[in-house]
C-alpha positions in Angstrom: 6.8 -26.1 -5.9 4.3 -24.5 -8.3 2.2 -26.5 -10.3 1.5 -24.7 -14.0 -1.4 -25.2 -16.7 -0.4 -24.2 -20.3 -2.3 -23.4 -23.3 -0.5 -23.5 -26.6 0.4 -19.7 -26.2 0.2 -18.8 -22.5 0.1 -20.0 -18.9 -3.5 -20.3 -17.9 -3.4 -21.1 -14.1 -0.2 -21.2 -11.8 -0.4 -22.6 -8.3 1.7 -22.8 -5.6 4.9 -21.6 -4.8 8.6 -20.4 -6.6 11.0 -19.0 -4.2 9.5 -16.5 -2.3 6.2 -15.8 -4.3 3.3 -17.4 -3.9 0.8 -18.5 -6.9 -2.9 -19.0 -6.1 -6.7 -18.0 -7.7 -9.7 -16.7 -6.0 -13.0 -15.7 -7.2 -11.1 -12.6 -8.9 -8.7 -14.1 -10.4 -5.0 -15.1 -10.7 -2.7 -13.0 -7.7 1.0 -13.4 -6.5 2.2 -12.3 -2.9 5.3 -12.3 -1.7 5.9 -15.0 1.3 7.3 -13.4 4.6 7.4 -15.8 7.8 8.5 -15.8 10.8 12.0 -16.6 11.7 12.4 -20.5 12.5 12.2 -21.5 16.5 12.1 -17.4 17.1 9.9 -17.3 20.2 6.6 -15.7 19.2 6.2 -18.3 16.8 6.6 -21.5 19.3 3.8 -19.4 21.5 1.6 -19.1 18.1 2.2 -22.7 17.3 1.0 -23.9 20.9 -1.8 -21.4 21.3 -3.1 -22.5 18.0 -3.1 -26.2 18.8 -4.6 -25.3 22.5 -7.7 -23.5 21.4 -8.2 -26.2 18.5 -8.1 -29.0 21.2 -10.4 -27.0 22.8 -13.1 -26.9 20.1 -12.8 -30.8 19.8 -13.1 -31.8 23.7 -13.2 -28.6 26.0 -16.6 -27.2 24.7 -20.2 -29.2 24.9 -22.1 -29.2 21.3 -24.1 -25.9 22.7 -21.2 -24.0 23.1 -19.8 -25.0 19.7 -23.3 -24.1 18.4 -23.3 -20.9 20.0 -20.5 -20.1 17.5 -22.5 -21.1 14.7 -25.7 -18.5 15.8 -23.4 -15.9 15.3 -20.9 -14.1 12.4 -18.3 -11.3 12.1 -17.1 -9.7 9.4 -13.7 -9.3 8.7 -11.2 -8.3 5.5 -8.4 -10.8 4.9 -5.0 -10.0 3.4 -6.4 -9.4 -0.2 -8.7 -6.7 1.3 -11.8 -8.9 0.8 -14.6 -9.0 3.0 -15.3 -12.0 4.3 -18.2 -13.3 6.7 -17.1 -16.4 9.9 -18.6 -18.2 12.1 -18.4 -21.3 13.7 -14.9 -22.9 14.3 -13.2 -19.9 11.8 -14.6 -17.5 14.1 -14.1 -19.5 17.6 -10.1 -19.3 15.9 -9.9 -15.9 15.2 -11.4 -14.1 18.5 -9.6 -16.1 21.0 -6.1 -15.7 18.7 -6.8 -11.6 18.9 -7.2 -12.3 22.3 -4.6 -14.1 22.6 -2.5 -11.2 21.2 -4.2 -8.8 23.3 -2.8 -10.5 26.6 -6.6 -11.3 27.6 -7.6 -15.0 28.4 -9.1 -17.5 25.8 -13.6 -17.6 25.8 -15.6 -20.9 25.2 -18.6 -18.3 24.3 -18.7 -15.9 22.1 -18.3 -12.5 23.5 -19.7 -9.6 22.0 -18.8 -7.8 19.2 -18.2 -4.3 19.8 -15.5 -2.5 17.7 -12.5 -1.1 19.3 -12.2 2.5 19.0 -10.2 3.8 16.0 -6.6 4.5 16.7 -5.0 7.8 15.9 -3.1 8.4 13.6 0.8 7.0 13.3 3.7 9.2 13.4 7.6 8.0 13.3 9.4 9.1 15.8 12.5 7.9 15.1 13.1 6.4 11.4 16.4 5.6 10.2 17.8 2.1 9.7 19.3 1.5 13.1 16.3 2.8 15.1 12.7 2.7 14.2 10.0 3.7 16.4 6.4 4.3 16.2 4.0 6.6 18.0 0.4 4.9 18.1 -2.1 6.6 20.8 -4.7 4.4 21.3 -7.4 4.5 23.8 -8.0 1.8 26.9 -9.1 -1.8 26.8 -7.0 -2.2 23.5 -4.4 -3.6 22.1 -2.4 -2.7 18.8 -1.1 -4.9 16.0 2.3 -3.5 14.3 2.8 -4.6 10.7 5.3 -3.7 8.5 6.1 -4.0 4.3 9.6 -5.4 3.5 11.3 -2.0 2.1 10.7 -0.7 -0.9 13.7 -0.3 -3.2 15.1 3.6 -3.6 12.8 5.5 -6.2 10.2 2.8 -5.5 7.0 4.7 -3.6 4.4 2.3 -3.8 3.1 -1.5 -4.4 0.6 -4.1 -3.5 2.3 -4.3 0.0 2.7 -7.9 1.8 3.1 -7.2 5.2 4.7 -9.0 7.9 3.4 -9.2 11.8 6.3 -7.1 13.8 5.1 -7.0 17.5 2.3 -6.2 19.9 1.8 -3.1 21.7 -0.4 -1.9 24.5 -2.6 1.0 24.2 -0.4 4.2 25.2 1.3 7.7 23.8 4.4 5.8 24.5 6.4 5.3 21.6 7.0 1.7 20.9 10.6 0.7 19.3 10.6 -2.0 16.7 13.9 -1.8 15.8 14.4 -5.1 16.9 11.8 -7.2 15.9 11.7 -5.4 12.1 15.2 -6.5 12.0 14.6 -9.9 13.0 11.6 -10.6 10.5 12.2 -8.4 7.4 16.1 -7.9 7.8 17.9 -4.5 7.6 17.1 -2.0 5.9 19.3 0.9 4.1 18.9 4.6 4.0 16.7 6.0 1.5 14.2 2.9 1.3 10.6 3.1 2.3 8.6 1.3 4.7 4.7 1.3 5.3 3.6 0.6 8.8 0.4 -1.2 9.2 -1.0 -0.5 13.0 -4.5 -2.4 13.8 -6.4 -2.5 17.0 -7.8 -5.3 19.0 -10.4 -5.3 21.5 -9.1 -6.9 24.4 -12.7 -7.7 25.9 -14.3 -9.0 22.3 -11.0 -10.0 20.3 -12.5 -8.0 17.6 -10.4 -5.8 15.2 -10.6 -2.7 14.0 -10.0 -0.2 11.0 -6.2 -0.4 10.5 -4.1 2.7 10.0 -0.7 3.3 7.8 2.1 5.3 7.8 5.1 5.0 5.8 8.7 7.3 6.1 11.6 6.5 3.4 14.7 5.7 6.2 17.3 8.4 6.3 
């Protein structure tokens, strides 16, 4: 439900949600995004679900107050959805590295590690890229992990938009091309020949949990 404030003339703030969009302000302003979750008891998010409520019971009795200060003495900087840069620390930041870690396949930290950047990726390429097989080529050095997003497909004659993307998958650091067929399907439905979809790829550092610079691609499905 979306909650609305009116002038005599024009709708002044909107917040919440109507359908699929979501309504909400920041310090620039008024924005919309399209909402995109993951499919309901699908099994990457029942492991999301428990990892997140692991490492949050680990904050509150796991850790002594010096560890949980340690978290405080330090900061990252990362950009959020809306490509803003932000600055966390504390319990944001305990969150965030040990989630990237967690989907990096490396084991949760109590202290913060360091904060090296992974290396960037290459560029993406598409091997395959019609709708009953997509497949992306991501060469990526060792020690790192990448994160496959993806837009929901942009109609026919459509090239471009404020993209919402949608977590597909992670893949290990290889020239191997990694299918997502599957897992697009599953999250974002299927697409039909002579849409476009942009493919978001973003490494993680599977020794610090940091990420690094994303890269895109995009192919309109034949």
């Amino acid at each position: 439900m979306a909650i609305a404030q009116f002038t005599s003339s024009a709708v002044v703030a909107l917040n919440g949600s109507v359908g699929n969009t979501t309504y909400a302000r920041n310090k620039y302003g008024m924005y919309a995004k399209t909402k995109i979750g993951e499919p309901a008891g699908s099994s990457f998010l029942t492991a999301w679900q428990t990892q997140v409520g692991v490492i949050s019971d680990t904050w509150s009795s796991g850790m002594s107050e010096a560890d949980r200060l340690s978290w405080y003495q330090v900061h990252r900087t990362e950009y959020n959805d809306l490509a803003q840069l932000i600055v966390i620390t504390g319990f944001d930041l305990f969150m965030s590295v040990n989630l990237n870690l967690f989907l990096a396949g490396s084991a949760a930290v109590i202290l913060p590690p360091g904060n090296t950047r992974p290396a960037e990726i290459s560029q993406p390429s598409l091997p395959s890229w019609f709708p009953g097989s997509l497949t992306v080529l991501v060469p990526a050095p060792a020690l790192q992990r990448y994160l496959i997003y993806a837009s929901r497909p942009l109609p026919r004659g459509r090239m471009s938009y404020n993209q919402i993307f949608a977590f597909i998958q992670v893949a290990a650091a290889s020239t191997m091309v990694t299918d997502i067929t599957y897992s697009y399907h599953a999250r974002l439905g299927v697409p039909a020949s002579g849409q476009k979809i942009v493919i978001r790829c973003t490494p993680i550092q599977q020794v610090t949990g940091t990420r690094g610079v994303p890269q895109y691609v995009s192919g309109i499905l034949s």
